[in-house]
Wavefront OBJ file of the C-alpha trace (Angstrom):
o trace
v 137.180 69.328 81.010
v 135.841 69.460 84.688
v 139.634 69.793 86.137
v 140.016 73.064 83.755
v 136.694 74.064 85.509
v 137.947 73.830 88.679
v 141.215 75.320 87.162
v 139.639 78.333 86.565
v 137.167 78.628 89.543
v 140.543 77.948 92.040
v 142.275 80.497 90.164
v 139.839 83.304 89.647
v 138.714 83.054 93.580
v 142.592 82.866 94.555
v 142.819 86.092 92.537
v 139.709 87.442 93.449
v 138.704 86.688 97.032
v 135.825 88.818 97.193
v 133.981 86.312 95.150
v 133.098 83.649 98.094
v 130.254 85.922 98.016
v 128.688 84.752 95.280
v 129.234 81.269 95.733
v 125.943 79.444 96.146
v 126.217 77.477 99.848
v 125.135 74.419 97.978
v 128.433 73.525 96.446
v 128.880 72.433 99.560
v 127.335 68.900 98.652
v 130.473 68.242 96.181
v 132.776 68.060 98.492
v 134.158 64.152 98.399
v 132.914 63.515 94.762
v 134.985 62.581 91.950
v 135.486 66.172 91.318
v 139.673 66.566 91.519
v 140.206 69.981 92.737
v 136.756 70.675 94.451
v 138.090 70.149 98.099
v 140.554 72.491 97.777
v 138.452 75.289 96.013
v 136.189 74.311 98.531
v 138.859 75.005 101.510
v 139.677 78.163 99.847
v 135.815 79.519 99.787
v 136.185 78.754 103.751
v 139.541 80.666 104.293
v 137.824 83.639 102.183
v 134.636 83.083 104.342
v 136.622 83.398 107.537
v 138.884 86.297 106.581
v 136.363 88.245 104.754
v 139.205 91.486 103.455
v 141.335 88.461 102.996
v 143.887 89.457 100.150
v 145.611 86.916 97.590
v 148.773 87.474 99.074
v 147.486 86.964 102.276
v 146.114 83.088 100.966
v 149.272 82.358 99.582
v 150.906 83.159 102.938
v 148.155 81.037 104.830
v 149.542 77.774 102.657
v 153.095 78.782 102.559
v 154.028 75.441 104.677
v 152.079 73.266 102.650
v 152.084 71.245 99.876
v 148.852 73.033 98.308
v 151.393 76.329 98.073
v 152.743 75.872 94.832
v 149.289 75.211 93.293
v 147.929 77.978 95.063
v 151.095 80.394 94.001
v 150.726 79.050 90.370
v 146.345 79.942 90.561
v 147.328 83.258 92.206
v 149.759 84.381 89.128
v 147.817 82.779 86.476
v 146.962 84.664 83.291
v 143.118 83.472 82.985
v 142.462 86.633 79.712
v 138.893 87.171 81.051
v 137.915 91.085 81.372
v 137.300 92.120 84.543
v 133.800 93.139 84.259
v 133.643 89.494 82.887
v 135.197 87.470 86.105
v 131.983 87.639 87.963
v 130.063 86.085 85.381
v 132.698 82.967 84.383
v 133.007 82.286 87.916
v 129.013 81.681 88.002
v 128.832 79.621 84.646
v 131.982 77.681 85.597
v 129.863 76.951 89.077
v 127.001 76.027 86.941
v 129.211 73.952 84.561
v 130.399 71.998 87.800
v 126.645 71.312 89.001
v 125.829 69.984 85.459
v 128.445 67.435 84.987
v 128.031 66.274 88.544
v 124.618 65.364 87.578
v 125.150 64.052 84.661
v 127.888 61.575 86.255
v 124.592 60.921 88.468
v 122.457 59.888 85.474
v 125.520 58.019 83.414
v 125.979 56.392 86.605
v 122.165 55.201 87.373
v 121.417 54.662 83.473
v 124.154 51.966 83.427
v 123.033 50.475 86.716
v 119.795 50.146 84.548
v 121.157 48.725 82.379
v 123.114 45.776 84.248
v 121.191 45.028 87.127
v 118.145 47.362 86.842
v 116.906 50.189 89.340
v 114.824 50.016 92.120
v 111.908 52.244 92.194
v 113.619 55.058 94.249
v 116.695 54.999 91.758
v 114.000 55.482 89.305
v 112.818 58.398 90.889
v 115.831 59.917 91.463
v 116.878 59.198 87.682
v 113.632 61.110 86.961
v 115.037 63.914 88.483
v 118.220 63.935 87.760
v 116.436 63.841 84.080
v 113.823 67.336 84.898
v 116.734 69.021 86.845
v 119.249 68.853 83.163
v 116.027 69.872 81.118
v 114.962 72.619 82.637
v 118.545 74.478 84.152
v 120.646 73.303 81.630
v 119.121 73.387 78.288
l 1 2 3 4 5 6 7 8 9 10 11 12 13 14 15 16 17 18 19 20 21 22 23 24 25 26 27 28 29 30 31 32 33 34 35 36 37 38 39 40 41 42 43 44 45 46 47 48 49 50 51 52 53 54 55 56 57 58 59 60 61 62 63 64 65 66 67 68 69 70 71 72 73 74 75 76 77 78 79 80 81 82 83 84 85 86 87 88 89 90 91 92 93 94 95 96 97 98 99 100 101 102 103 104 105 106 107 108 109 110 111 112 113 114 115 116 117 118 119 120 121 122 123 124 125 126 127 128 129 130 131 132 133 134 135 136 137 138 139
């Protein structure tokens, strides 16, 4: 489920790349998790960023000697069905979709450290976040 996430966010920013705006600078922090596809969405957001009237057309062009073209040509022609009042608002829940699993591989991973070998007390505290942090955003 989290690569169609990423599916989607690549694609709707590719086709819409006005939307770096609303991309919370925090995402950030996944980059180099076990997220496939964040680095690149992540690379995008920068090239947006940079080139702020940047056009799709224009990021295709930017990867057109790179191996990243074809998946970027694919995102940019993609027939995602969302309205576009709507694309604003998927964008932000697929973001917040991302941020929850991450955490939750962050809890999986600490409760079965618990589990096998035990946590030490700053594990515990950070479990105990993790914990309040799903509760309260995500429920």
């Amino acid at each position: 489920m989290k690569n169609n996430i990423i599916k989607i966010l690549i694609g709707l920013l590719v086709q819409n790349p006005n939307l770096f705006k609303i991309i919370p600078k925090k995402i950030e922090n996944l980059s180099n998790k076990n997220i496939l596809g964040i680095n690149l969405f992540l690379e995008i957001k920068k090239i947006c960023k940079k080139y702020k009237k940047i056009k799709t057309c224009q990021i295709l062009e930017l990867y057109r000697n790179s191996k990243k073209y074809y998946i970027i040509k694919k995102m940019s022609c993609w027939q995602h069905m969302i309205l576009k009042k709507k694309i604003k608002n998927v964008f932000l829940d697929s973001i917040k979709i991302i941020y929850k699993q991450n955490l939750e591989n962050k809890q999986n991973f600490l409760i079965n450290k618990e589990k096998t070998v035990g946590l030490n007390k700053e594990e515990k505290k950070k479990l105990w976040k993790i914990n309040k942090l799903i509760f309260k955003k995500y429920k």
